[in-house]
C-alpha positions in Angstrom: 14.8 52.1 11.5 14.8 50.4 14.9 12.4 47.2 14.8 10.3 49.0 17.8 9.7 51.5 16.1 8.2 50.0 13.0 5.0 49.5 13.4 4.5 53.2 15.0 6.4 54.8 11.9 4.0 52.6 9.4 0.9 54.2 11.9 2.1 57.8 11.5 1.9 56.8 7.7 -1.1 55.6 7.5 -2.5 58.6 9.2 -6.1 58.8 11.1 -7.8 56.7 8.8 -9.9 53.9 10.1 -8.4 49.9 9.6 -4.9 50.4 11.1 -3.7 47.1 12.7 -0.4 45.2 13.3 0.3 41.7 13.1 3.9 39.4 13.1 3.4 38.9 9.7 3.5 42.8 9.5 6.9 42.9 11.6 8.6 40.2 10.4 8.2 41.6 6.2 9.2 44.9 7.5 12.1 43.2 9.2 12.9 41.2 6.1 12.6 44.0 3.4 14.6 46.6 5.6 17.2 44.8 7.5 18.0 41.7 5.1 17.2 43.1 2.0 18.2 46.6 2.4 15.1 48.2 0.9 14.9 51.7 1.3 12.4 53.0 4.4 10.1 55.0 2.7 9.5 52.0 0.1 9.2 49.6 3.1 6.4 51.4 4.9 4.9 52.1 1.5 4.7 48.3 1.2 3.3 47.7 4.3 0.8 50.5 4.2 -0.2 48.6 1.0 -0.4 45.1 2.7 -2.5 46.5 5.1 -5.2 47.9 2.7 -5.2 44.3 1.2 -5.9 43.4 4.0 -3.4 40.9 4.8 -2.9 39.7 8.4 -1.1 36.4 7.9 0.7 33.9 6.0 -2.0 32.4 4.1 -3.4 35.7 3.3 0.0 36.6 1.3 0.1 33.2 -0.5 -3.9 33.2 -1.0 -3.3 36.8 -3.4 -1.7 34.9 -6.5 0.1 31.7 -7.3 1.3 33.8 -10.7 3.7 36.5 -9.9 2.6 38.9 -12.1 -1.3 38.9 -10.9 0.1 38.7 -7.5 2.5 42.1 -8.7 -0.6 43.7 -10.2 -2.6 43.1 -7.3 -0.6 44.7 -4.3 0.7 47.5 -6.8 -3.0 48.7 -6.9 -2.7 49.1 -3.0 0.8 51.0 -3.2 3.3 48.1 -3.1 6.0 49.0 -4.9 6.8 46.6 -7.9 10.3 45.7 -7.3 8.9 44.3 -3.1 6.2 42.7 -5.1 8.6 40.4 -6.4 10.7 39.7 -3.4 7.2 39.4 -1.6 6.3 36.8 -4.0 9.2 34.7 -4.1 10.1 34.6 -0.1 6.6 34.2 0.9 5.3 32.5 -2.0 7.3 30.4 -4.1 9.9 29.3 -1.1 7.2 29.2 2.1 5.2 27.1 -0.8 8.1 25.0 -1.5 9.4 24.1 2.0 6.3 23.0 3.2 5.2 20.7 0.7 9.2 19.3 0.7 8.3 18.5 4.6 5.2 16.1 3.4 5.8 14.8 -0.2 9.7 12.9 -0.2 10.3 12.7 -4.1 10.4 16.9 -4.0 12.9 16.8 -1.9 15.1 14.2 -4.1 14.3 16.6 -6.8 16.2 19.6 -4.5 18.6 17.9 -3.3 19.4 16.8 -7.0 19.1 20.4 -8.1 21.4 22.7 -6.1 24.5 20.7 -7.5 24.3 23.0 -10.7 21.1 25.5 -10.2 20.9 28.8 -8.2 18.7 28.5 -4.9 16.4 30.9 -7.0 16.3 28.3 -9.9 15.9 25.8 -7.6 12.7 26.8 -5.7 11.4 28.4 -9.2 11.6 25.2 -10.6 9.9 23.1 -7.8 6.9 25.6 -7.0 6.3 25.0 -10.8 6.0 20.9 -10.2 3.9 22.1 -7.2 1.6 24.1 -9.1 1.0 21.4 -11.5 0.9 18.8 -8.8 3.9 16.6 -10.2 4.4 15.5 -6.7 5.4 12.6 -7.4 7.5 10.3 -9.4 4.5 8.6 -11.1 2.8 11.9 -11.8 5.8 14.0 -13.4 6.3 11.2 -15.5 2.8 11.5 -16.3 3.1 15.1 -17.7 3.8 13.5 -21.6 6.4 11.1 -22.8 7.4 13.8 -25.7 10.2 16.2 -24.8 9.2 19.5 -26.2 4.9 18.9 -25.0 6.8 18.2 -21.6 8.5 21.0 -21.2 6.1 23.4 -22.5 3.8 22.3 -20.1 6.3 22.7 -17.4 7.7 25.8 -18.6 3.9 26.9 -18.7 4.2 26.8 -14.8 7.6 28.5 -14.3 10.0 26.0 -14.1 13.2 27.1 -16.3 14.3 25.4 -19.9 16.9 23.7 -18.6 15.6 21.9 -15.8 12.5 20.6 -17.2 15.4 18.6 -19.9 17.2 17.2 -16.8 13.7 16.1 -15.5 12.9 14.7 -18.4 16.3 12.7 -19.0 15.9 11.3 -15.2 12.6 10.6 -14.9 10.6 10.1 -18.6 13.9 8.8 -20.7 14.8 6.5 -18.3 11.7 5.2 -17.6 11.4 4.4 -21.3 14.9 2.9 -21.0 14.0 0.5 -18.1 11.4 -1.2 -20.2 8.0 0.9 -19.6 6.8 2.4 -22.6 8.0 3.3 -26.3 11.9 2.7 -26.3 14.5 5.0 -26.8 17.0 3.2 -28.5 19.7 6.0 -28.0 23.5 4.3 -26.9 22.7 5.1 -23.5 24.8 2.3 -21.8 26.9 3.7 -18.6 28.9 0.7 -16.7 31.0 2.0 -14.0 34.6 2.8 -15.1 38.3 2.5 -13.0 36.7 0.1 -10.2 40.1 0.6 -8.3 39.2 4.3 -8.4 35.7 4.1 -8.1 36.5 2.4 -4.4 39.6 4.4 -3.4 37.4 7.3 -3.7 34.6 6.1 -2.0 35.4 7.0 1.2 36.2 10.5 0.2 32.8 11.4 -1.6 30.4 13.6 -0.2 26.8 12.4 0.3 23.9 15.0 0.1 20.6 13.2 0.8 20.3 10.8 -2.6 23.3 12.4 -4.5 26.9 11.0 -3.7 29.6 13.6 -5.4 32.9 12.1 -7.0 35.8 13.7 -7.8 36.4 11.3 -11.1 33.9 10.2 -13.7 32.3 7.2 -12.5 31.2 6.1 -16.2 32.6 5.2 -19.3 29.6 6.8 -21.9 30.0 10.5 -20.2 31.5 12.6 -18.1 29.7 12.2 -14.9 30.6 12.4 -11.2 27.4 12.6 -9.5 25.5 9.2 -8.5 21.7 9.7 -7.7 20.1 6.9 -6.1 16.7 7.4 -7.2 13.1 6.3 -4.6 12.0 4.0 -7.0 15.1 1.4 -5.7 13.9 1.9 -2.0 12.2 -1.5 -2.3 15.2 -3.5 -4.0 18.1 -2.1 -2.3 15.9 -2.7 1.1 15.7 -6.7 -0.2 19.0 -7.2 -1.4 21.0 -5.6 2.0 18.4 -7.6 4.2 19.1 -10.8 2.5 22.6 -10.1 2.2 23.1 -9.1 6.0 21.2 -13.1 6.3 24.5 -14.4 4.4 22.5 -15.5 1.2 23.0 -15.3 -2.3 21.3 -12.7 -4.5 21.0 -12.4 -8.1 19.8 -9.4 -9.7 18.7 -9.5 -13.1 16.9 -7.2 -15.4 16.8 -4.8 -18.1 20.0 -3.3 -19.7 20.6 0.0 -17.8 18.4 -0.1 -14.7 21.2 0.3 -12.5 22.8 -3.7 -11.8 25.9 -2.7 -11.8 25.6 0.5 -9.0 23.5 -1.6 -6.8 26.5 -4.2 -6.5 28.5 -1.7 -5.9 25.9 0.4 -3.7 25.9 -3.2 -1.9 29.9 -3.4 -1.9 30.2 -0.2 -0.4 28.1 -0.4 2.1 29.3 -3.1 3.6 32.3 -1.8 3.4 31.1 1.3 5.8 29.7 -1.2 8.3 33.0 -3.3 9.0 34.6 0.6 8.8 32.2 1.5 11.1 32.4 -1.5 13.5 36.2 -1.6 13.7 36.5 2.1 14.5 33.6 2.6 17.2 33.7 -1.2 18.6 
């Protein structure tokens, strides 16, 4: 089916009954379903005959139908939409439009995404972070916020959508360590992680790959497990900010603090970085 003849083929369907219209939206789901999806044609003008009888013109009409996929499935099957473009309906134009434009406004979602797609599925992914939308954990403060207890945490989580095993990473990264840092009722766990192999940790250095907040190694960077990612979390904007400023001023800093908030890495983040900058200057200069 040609794109210029879509929206006369969906007219033909829809027959001599009053309420016919076309709108972008209408071209570019048609578009979608058909050409990227490979939906078959008859169920593609069935699902835009139905979209029209809801009524649906634009964007916000589509999202405005149901935040819960299966209200939002119940609601355009009464109108003919088959159920299987029901649910691709709902998680292009609802779950990932939803996602991408509160990513564009609120910074800590995005350090949750970018943290994410090392080990989830892109459908996991924006699953899991339309679920913190829907509850409003927008922020660091307010996902942490949800409860301090594991299984009331991701109940409430799961509650909204966001899959089992991402709600115990968010909980590790952002509850558990924030109990570890000092806030809170302790968790007295062997938790302990100093970085291993320094030789190693620097020769590989200029070989990892940065995504946003998450450098990848191709070793284990600590002695207590086996990982190779480094996330710099947003709540050490403000201290790393300090530290390279008063560092690039040639004085002394000394960072103190609890066990396992991260002195260690930020000497090293420190290290490193100035490390890039006399790379940098000798190479372009």
């Amino acid at each position: 089916m040609a794109t210029s003849t879509l929206e006369s083929t969906v007219k033909v369907e829809w027959g001599e009954a009053k309420g016919f219209y076309w709108t972008p939206l209408l071209e570019e789901v048609g578009n979608y379903l058909f050409k990227e999806k490979g939906e078959d044609e008859e169920d593609v003008i069935d699902a835009l005959c139905g979209l029209i009888k809801y009524k649906v013109k634009k964007l916000e009409h589509l999202q405005n139908i149901s935040d819960d996929d299966e209200k939002f499935a119940r609601k355009l099957s009464a109108k003919g939409v088959p159920d299987a473009i029901c649910d691709l309906l709902f998680e292009k134009y609802v779950v990932e439009a939803t996602v991408e434009e509160a990513i564009e406004s609120h910074r800590f979602l995005s350090d949750i995404k970018v943290m994410l797609k090392a080990t989830n599925s892109k459908e996991e992914v924006s699953r899991a972070l339309f679920g913190l939308i829907k509850y409003d954990a927008i922020t660091q403060e307010k996902l942490q916020n949800i409860s301090d207890n594991k299984k009331e945490f991701a109940e409430r989580l799961s509650a909204k959508g966001v899959p089992d095993a991402i709600c115990d990473l968010l909980f590790e990264t952002y509850v558990a360590m924030k109990k570890r840092c000092g806030s809170g009722e302790m968790d007295h766990r062997p938790v302990k992680r100093r970085v291993v192999g320094i030789g190693n940790f620097f020769t590989s250095f200029t070989h990892c790959k940065v995504s946003g907040r998450v450098c990848s190694f191709e070793h284990k960077i600590t002695d207590s497990d086996d990982r190779k990612l480094l996330y710099v979390r947003d709540c050490y904007d403000t201290i790393y900010d300090k530290v390279v400023d008063l560092a690039s001023s040639h004085a002394g800093v000394i960072v103190t603090g609890t066990s396992g908030i991260g002195k260690s890495f930020l000497g090293v983040s420190i290290y490193c970085f100035t490390v890039l900058i006399l790379i940098l200057f000798h190479r372009y200069i």
